[in-house]
Every structure is written in structure tokens, then in C-alpha cells.
C-alpha positions as CSV (number, residue, x, y, z in Angstrom):
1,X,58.9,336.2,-111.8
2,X,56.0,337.2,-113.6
3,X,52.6,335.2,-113.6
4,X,50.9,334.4,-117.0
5,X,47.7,336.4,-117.4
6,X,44.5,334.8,-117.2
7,X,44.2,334.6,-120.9
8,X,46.9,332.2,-121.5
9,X,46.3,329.7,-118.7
10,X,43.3,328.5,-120.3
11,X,45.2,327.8,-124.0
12,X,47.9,326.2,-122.1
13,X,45.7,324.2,-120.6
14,X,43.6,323.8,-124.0
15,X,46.7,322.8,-125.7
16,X,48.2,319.7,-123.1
17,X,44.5,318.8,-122.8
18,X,44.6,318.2,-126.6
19,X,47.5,316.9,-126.4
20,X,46.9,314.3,-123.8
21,X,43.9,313.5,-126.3
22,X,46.0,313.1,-128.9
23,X,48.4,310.8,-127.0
24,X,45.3,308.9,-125.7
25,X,43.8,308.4,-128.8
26,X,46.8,307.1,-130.4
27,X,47.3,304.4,-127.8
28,X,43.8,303.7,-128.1
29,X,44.8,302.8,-132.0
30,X,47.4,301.1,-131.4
31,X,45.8,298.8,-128.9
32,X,43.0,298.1,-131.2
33,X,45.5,297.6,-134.4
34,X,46.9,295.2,-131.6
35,X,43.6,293.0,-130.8
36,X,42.9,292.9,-134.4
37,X,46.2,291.3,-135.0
38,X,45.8,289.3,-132.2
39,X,42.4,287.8,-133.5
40,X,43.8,287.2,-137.0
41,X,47.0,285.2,-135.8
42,X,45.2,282.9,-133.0
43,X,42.5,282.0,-136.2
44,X,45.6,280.9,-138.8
45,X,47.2,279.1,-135.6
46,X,43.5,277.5,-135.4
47,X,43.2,276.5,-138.6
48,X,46.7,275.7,-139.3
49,X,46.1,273.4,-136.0
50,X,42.7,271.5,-138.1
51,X,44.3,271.0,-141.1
52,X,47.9,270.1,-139.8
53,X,45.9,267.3,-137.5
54,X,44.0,266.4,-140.3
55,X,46.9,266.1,-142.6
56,X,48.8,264.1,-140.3
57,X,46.0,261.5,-139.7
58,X,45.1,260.9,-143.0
59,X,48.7,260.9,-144.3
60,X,49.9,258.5,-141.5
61,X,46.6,256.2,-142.3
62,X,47.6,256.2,-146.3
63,X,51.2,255.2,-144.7
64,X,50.3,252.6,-142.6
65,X,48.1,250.8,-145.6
66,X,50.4,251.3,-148.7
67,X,53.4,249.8,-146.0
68,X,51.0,246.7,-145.3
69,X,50.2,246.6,-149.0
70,X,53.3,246.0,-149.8
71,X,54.6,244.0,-147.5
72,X,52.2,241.7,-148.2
73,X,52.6,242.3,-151.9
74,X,56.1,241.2,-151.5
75,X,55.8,238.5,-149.0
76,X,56.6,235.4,-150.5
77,X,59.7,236.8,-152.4
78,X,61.2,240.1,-150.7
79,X,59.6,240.2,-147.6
80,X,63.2,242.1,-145.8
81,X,63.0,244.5,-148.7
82,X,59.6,245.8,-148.4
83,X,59.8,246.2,-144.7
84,X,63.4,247.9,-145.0
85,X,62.0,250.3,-147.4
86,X,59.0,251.2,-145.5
87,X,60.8,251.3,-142.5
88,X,63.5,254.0,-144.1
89,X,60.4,255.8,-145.6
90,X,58.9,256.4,-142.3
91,X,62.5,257.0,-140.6
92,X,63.4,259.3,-143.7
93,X,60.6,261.5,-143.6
94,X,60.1,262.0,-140.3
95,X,63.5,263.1,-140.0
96,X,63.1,265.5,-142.6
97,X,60.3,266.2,-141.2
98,X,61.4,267.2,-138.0
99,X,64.6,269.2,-139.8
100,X,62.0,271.7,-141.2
101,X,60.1,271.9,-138.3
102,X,63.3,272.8,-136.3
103,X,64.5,275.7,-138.3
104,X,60.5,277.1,-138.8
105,X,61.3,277.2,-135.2
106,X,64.6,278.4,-134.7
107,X,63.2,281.8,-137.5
108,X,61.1,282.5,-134.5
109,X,57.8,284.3,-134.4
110,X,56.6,287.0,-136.1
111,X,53.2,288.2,-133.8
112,X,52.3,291.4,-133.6
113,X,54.8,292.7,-136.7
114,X,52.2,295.5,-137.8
115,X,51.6,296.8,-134.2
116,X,55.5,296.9,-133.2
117,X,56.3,298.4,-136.8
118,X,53.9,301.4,-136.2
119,X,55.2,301.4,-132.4
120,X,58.4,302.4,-133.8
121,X,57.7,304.7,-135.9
122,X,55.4,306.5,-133.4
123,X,58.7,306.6,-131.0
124,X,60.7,308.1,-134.2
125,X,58.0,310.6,-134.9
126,X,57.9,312.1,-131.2
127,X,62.1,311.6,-131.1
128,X,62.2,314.0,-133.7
């Protein structure tokens, strides 16, 4: 078997060097492609968070009132009906409520899309 000469040890070497530079660099990318998305998605989960809370307090508040307000708007004469249609109000929404909130849930989640998308084509890329 015969060695390589001297001169081509050092581009072989040259070239997996640059290669494992290349490779390194790449990941290096990707992982920062990856915090970035990170970042963005756990600050729309916050403020999605605020505002949902908020929402939910002041609409449940506004709820509360207007079903006072009319009960007592209606107390002397429909009393049952004011308080059955508040009560199927709260009961109906909720429920519908909770319908969209089950399939947002059952979609799943979509973190990280940009980072597994250019994952995948980086493993297509070196497959072929």
C-alpha cells in the first residue's frame, strides 16, 4: 500500500478541518436561529398571557354587572327569565368557549417551525 506524500496530508487535513468548520458553523446558526425563535415565542405566549387575563377579567366583570342589571331590571315582573337567560349566557359561552379552546389544542403547537424547517433541509442537502 502506498503512503500519501507529504504534500497531500496537509490538504487533506486542510480540507476535513474546513469542513468540520463548516459543519460547526452551521450548527452554530442553527442554534442561534433556534434562541431567536425561542425568545419571540415565550414573548407572544407573555403577552398573549396579559391580555388574555386582562380580557377575562374585564369581560367577566362587564358580565357579572349587565346579569345584576337585569335581574334587577326585571325583578318585579320576570325575575325567572332574566336569571334563566343570564344563566344560559354564561353556560353557553363558556361552553363555546371551552369548544375552541379544545380544538386550538388538539392543532397542537407549532414552536420552533423555522429551525426544524431549515433542519430538514440541511439533512436533504447532505443526503444528496
Amino acid at each position: 500500500m502506498a503512503r500519501p506524500s507529504a504534500s497531500e496530508q496537509p490538504g487533506t487535513a486542510a480540507r476535513v478541518g474546513a469542513l468540520l468548520a463548516d459543519v460547526l458553523e452551521l450548527a452554530q446558526v442553527r442554534f442561534e436561529l433556534f434562541t431567536v425563535e425561542a425568545r419571540e415565542e415565550l414573548l407572544r405566549l407573555a403577552q398573549m398571557a396579559m391580555f388574555g387575563a386582562f380580557a377575562v377579567t374585564f369581560l367577566s366583570f362587564g358580565l357579572i354587572f349587565l346579569a345584576v342589571f337585569l335581574t334587577v331590571l326585571f325583578w318585579d315582573t320576570h325575575r325567572l327569565l332574566a336569571l334563566g337567560i343570564s344563566t344560559v349566557v354564561f353556560l353557553g359561552g363558556g361552553l363555546a368557549l371551552f369548544g375552541l379552546a379544545w380544538m386550538r389544542f388538539k392543532e397542537g403547537f407549532r414552536m420552533f417551525a423555522g429551525t426544524r424547517d431549515e433542519a430538514q433541509r440541511d439533512q436533504e442537502r447532505l443526503r444528496s
